[in-house]
C-alpha positions as a printed NumPy array, in Angstrom:
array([[ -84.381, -108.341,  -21.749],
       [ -81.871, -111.142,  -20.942],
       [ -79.464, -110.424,  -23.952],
       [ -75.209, -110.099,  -22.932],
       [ -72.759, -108.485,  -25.042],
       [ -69.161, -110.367,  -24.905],
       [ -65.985, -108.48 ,  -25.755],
       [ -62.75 , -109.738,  -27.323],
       [ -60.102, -107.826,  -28.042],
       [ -57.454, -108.887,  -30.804],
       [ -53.982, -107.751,  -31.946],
       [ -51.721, -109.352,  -34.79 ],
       [ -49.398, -107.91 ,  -37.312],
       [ -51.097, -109.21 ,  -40.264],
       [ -55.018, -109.04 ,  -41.111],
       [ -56.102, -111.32 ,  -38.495],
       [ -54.736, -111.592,  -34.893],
       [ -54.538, -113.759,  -31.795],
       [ -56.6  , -112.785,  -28.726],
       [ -55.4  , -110.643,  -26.138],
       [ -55.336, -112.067,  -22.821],
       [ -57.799, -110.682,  -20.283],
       [ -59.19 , -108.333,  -22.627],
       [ -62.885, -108.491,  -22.659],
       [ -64.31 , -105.298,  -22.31 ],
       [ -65.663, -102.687,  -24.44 ],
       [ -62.625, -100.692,  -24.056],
       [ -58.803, -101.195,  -24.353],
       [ -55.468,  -99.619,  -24.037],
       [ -52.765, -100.828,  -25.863],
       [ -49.42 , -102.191,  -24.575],
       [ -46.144, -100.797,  -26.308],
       [ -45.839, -104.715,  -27.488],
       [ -48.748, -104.407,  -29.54 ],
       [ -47.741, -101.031,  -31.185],
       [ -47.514, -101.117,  -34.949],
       [ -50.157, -103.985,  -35.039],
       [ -53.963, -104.56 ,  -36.208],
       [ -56.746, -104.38 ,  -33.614],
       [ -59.67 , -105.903,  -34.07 ],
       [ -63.081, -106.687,  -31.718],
       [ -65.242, -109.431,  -32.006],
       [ -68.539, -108.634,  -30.024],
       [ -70.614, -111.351,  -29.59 ],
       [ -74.307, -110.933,  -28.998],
       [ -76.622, -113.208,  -26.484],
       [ -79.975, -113.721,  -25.74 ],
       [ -81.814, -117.06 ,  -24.544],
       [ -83.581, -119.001,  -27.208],
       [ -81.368, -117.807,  -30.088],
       [ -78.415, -118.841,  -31.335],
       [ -75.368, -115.947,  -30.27 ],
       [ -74.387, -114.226,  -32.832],
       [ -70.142, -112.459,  -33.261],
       [ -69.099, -109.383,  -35.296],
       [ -65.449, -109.06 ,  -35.74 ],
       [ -64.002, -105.825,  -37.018],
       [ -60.273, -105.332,  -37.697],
       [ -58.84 , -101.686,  -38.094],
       [ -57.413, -101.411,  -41.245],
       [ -54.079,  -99.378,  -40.556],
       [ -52.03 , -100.517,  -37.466],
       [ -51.8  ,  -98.314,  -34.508],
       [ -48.973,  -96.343,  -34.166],
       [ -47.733,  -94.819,  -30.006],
       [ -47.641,  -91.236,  -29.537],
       [ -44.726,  -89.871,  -30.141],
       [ -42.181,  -89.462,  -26.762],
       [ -41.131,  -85.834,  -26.096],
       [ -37.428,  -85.182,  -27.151],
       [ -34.771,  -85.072,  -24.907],
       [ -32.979,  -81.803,  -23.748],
       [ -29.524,  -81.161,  -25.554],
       [ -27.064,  -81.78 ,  -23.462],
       [ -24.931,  -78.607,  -22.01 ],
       [ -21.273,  -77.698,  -23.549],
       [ -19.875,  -79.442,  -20.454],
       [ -21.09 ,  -82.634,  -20.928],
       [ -21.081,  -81.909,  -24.889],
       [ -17.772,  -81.803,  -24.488],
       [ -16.92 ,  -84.65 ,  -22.546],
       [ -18.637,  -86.753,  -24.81 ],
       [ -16.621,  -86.007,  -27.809],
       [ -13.609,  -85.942,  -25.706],
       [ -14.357,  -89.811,  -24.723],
       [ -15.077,  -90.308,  -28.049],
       [ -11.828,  -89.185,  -29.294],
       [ -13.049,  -86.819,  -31.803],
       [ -10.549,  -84.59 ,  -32.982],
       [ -11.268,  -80.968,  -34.685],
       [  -9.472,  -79.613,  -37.348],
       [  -8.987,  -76.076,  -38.731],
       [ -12.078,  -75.143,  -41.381],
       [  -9.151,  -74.343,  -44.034],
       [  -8.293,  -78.232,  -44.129],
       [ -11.07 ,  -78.713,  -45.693],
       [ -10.597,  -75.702,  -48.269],
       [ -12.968,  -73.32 ,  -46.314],
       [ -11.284,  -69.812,  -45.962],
       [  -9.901,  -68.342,  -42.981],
       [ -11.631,  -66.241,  -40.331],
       [ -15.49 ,  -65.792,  -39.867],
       [ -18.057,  -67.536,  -41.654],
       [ -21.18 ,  -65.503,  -43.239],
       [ -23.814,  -67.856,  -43.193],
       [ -25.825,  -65.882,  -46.11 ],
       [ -22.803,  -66.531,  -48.5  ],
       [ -22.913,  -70.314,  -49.839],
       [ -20.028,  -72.138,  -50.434],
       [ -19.361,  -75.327,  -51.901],
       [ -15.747,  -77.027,  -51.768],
       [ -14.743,  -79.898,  -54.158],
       [ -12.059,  -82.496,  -52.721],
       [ -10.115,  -84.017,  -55.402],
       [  -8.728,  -87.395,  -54.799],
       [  -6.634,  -88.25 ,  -58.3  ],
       [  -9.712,  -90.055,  -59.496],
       [ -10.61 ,  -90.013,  -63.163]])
């Protein structure tokens, strides 16, 4: 038949992007760079005798990665050190008006602080 299909590829953070570099086939895979931006395609259409012809289409929400899997906690051990280097310090629940002993989660409590102000 003689007729060529041409692929472009285009990202921008806007409507209308720049062209991606190298990326002229009918599929792509986005870098992490171009996360969070529009793709579009412009396909242009060949064939001797006539003039070529390009559709662009532009998504209309920007692609978002996949999520990355979340990290393990880290073990008391290494809990601890960390909030030993950060120098926190813990203080008895009753300094900050809770009462004594055990705590039954299915019992809600609510403490005010009063600091003089009016």
């Amino acid at each position: 038949m003689g007729n060529t299909l041409t692929y472009q590829w285009t990202v921008g953070f806007g409507r209308y992007g720049g062209e991606v570099e190298g990326a002229t086939s009918i599929s792509y895979t986005l870098t992490s760079a171009e996360a969070n931006g529009s793709m579009g395609l412009a396909v242009t259409g060949s064939l001797d005798g006539f003039a070529s012809t390009t559709v662009r289409e532009f998504m209309e929400a920007s692609v978002t990665q996949p999520l990355k899997p979340a990290a393990l906690a880290p073990d008391s051990a290494a809990l601890s050190q960390y909030l030993a280097a950060a120098k926190v310090t813990f203080e008895p629940q009753t300094s900050a008006g809770l009462p004594t002993g055990a705590l039954n989660p299915k019992n809600a409590r609510t403490q005010r602080i009063s600091r003089g102000w009016k």
